[in-house]
N, C-alpha and C positions, 0 to 999 in steps of 0.2 A: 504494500500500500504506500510504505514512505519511499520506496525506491522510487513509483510511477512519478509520485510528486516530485522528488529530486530530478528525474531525468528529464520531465516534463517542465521543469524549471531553469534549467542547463539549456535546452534546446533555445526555449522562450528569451533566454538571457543573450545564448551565442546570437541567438537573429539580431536581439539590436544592437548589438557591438558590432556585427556583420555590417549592417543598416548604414551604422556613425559611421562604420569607417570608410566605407563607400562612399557617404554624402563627403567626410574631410577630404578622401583623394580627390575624390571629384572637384570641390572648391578649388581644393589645393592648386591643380591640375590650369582650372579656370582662371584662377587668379596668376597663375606664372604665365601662361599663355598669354592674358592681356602687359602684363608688364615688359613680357618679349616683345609684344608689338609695341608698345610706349615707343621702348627701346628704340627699336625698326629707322620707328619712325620721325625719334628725335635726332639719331643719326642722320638723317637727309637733310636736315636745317642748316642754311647757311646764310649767312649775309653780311655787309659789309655798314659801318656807321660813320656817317660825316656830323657834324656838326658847325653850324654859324651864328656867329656872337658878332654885336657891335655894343658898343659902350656898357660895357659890362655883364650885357643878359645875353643869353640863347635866344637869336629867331626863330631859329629851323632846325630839326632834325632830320636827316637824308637817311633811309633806310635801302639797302640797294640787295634784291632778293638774287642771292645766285643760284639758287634750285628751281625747280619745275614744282614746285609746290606750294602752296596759298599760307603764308604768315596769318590766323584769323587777328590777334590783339599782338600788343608789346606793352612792355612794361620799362620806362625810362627811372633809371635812379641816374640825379643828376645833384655831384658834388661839388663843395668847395673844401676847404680844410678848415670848416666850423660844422658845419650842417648837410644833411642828403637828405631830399626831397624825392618820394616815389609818384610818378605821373604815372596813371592805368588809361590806354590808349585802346580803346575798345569797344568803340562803335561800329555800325557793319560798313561802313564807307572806308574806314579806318585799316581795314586788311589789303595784304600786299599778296598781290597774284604773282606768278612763277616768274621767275627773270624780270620782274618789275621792280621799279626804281621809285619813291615817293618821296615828298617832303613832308613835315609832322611839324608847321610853326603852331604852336600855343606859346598860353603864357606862361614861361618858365621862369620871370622874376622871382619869385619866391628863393630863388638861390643865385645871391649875387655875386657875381666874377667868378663862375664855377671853373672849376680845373679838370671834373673828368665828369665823363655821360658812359653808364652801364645801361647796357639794351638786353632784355631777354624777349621770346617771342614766343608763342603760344600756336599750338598747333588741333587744327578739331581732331578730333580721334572720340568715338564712339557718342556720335554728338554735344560734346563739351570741349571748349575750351582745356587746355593740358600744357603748361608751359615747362619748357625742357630745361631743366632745372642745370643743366649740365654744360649746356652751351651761352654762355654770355658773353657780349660785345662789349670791346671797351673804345671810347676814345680820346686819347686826353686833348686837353684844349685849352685854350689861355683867351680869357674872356676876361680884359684887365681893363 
């Protein structure tokens, strides 16, 4: 009688540990597969950053795309040696198509006579925004 119930409970137990452990590979599985593509496809990111100042501020920022691939947003940190200010550039006008070359003037007074512009650039990947954390532009500049 207490054997059925024991083995009957061993079985009952093996299934859902079976279950778990199926569903974690699976996750597992899913989740390394999306971050190999992150990967993929932060690797293909490239591009080049100009910058123009006159009397002390930033006009423009030149963003100059050398992939075949769409930049959706960027993200400008732009320093002086007091203060970095993060501008989020991410309107849909705002993205840069494959081998395309843009200008980005706003107003970046908020940091006066900056010395350097740090660019990252954000790529769609599984309908979201995803910025590649890996790849960042720099350019120094003297804005005196």
């Amino acid at each position: 009688d207490r054997t059925v119930l024991i083995v009957g409970f061993t079985v009952a137990l093996a299934a859902v540990i079976f279950t778990l452990g199926i569903n974690f590979t699976k996750d597992t599985t899913e989740r390394t597969t999306r971050q190999a593509d992150l990967a993929q496809k932060c690797g293909e990111i490239s591009f080049d950053v100009e910058a123009s100042c006159t009397e002390g501020k930033i006009d423009f920022i030149k963003i100059t795309n050398r992939q075949d691939i769409t930049i959706q947003e960027f993200k400008f940190s732009i320093s002086n040696d007091d203060i970095t200010k993060v501008y989020d550039i991410n309107s849909t006008e705002d993205s840069l198509e494959g081998f395309g070359a843009k200008k980005y003037p706003r107003d970046f007074s908020a940091v006066a006579s900056p010395n350097k512009v740090e660019v990252r650039g954000a790529l769609k990947f599984d309908n979201e925004a995803i910025f590649c954390s890996e790849y960042v532009r720099e350019a120094k500049i003297n804005c005196q």
